[in-house]
N, C-alpha and C positions, 0 to 999 in steps of 0.2 A: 251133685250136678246142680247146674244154677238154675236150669229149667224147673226144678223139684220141690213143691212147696206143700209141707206136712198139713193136713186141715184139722188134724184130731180124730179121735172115730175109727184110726185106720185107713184113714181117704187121705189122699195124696191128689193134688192138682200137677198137670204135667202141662206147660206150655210146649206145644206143638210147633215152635217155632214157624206157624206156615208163612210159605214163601220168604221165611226169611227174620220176617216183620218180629217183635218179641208183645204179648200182651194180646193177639190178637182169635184165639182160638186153643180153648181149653180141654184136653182130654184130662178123665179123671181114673185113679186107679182106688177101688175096694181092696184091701190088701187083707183078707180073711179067709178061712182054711180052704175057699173055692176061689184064688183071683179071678175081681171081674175088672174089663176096662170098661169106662164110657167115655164112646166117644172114638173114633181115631185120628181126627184130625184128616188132612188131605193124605194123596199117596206119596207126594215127594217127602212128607212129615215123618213116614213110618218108620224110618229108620232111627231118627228121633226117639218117637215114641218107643220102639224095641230096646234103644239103649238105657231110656231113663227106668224102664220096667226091671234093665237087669239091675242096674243099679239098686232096686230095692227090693234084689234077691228074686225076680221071678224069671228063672229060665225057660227057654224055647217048650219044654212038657208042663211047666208050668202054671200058666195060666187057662183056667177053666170056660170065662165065657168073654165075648164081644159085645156089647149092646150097642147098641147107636139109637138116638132118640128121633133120625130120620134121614133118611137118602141123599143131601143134599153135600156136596162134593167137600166141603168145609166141615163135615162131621163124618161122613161114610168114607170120602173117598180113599183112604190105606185101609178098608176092611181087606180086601185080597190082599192088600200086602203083609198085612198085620195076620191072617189067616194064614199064610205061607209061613210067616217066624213060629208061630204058637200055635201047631199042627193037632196038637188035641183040646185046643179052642174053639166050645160052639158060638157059633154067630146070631144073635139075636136081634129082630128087627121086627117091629109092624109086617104085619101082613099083606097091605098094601104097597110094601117096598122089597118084601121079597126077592118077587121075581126079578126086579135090578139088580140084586146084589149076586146072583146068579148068571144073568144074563145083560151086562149093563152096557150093551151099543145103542140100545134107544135113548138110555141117559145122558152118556156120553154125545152123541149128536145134537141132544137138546144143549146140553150145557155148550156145546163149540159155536151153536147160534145164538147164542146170549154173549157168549167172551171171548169168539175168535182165537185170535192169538195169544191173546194172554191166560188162557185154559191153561195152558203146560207149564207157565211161568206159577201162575196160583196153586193150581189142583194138580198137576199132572194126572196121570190116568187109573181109573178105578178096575182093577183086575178084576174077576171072575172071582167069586167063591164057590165051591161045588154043593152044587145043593143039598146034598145029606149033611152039611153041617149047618146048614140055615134053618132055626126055629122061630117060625114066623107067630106072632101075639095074634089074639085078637083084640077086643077093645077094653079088656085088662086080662093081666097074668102076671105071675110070680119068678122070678131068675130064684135060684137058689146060690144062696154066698156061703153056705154052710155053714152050722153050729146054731142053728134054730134062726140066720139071721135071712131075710130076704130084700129082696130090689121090686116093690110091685110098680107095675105098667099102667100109663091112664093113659087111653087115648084120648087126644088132643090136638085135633086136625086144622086149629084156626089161619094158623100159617104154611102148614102143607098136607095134602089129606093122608100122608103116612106120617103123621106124628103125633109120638107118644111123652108122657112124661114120667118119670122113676123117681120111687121114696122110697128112700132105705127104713129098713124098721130100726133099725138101732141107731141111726142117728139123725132122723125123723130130715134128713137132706133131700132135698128135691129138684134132681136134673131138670132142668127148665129147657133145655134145647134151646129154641129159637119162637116159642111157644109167649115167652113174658116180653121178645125185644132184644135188643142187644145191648148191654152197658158197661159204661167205659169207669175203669174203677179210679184214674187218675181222673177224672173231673166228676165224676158222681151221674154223668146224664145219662139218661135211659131213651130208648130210643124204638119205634116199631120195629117190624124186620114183616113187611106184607108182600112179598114179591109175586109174580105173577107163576102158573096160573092157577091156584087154591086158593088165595084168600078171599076169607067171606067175614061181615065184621060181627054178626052174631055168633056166630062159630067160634071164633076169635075166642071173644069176650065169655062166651063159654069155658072155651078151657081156662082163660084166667080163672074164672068164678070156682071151677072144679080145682083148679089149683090151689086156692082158699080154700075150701072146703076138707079138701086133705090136711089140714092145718099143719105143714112142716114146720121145722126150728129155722130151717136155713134154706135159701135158695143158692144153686149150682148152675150159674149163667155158662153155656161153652162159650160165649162171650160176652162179660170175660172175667169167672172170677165168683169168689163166695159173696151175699150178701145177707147179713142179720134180718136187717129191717124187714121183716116178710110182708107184713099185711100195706103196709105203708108203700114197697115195692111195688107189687101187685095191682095196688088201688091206680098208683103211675100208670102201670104198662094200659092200665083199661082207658086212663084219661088221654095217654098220647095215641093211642090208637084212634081214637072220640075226633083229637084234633086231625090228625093228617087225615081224615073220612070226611071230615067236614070243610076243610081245605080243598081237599081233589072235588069233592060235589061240586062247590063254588066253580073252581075252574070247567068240570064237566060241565057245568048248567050254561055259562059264558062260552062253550064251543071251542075252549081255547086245546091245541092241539099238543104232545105228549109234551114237546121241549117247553112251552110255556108255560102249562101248568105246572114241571118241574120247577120253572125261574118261579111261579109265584107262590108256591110251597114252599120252597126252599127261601126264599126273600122274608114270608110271614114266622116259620118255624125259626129262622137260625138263633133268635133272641131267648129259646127254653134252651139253646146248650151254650155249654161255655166252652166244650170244646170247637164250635162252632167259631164265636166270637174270637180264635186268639189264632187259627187258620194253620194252627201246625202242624206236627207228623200225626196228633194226635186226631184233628178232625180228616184228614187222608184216612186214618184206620176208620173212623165213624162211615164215611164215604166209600170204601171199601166193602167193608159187611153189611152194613145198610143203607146204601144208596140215595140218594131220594128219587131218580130215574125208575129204579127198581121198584123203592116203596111204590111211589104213583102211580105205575103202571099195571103195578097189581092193583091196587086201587079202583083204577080205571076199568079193568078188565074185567072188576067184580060189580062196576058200574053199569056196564054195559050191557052184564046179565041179568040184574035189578031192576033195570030202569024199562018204564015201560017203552 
């Protein structure tokens, strides 16, 4: 399948085709004597993802665990549905996100007031998973992949307070969520992902640092994509977070209200991306996952409880 890209390791990347788009949201599969997924992409995605799983031989009994590195509708959202295919699949999540993925009409409403209409077209809708298959982390823990190999958990709540990040022991890989940024692997730019309302910029900058500290070989962006350069990564996502904190302050301190300080964020920033500067499908995908409306406003809202 074209979606299927071998990483080595036994890791397989699986474009989750969401909504459609190709590149834009990454599920990844551990293919080792306990398949683990990370990750499932949205709900309309799951079918996707079911197909590309059989493809490399893992059927409906299957696959052994779900992880998602956080609740948010572009990594969680086909847990139920991914949970309905691969019936003796535990579900694994932060602890703080648990009870969503069990019981997810408060998510769901939140996310309809953020995206309206376009929820069903992105995300479609996050099923139910029954709560005896949901093993919720605490602020670390261990997946078992079998064969002495594990998945361990870092919590890392800098961009949402249920998120964690996962290092494989065998191929020192580390799922980064949305935790380092989002990065776009045709132009190389990296980008925040602070959307409202968790993010805090110490916190942030924490988990990067915790992220270093784990010293992985590789990072596992879900968007979008493997990236070598770890330390060099890393040091990025700390510095663009630095900037668009220091840009929203600017406009919070000037009074300027959400839509402005987006124009003048967006006006100062667009010269660090290139996919920025050439306005194609590719800055639409940048625009997409990480917003700058969104960024700002988490921003701002983190502002708002800072400031005296």
């Amino acid at each position: 399948m074209d979606n299927i890209t071998a990483l080595g390791g036994d890791v397989y990347e699986i474009d989750t085709k969401m909504a459609g788009y190709s590149g834009i949201t990454a599920g990844y599969l551990i293919l080792g004597d306990r398949p683990c997924l990370v990750e499932t992409g949205t709900s309309t995605s799951a079918p996707v993802v079911r197909d590309a799983l059989a493809s490399l031989g893992v059927g409906p009994e299957d696959l052994a665990t779900v992880v998602v590195t956080h609740i948010h509708l572009d990594h969680a959202g086909g847990v139920g549905d991914i949970a309905k295919f691969f019936p003796s699949a535990q579900v694994v999540v932060h602890e703080k996100g648990a009870r969503h993925l069990a019981e997810p009409s408060r998510l769901m409403a939140s996310a309809r007031m953020v995206w309206g209409d376009r929820l069903d077209t992105l995300f479609g809708e996050l099923s139910p998973t029954e709560a005896d298959r949901i093993v919720a982390l605490g602020d670390t823990g261990a997946i078992d992949l079998g064969n002495g190999r594990t998945l361990s958990s870092h919590y890392s709540p800098g961009h949402a307070k249920h998120h964690v990040g996962l290092i494989d022991s065998a191929t020192g890989d580390l799922y980064v969520g949305d935790a380092a940024g989002v990065y776009l692997p045709e132009t190389g730019d990296l980008r925040p992902a602070t959307p409202p309302p968790d993010f805090d910029l110490q916190t942030a900058l924490d988990s990067i640092a915790l992220f270093r500290a784990l010293q992985p070989q590789r990072l596992l962006f879900s968007h979008y994509g493997p990236v070598d350069a770890v330390g060099e990564t890393l040091e990025r996502s700390a510095e663009e977070l630095r900037v668009w904190v220091d840009l929203t302050r600017q406009a919070h301190a000037e009074g300027l209200d959400l839509d402005h300080a987006v124009a003048m964020v967006r006006d100062r920033t667009k010269e660090r991306y290139r996919a920025m500067a050439d306005e194609d499908e590719t800055a639409e995908q940048f625009e997409l996952l990480s917003g700058a409306p969104s960024n700002v406003a988490g921003i701002l809202h983190w502002l708002d409880r800072v400031s005296p």
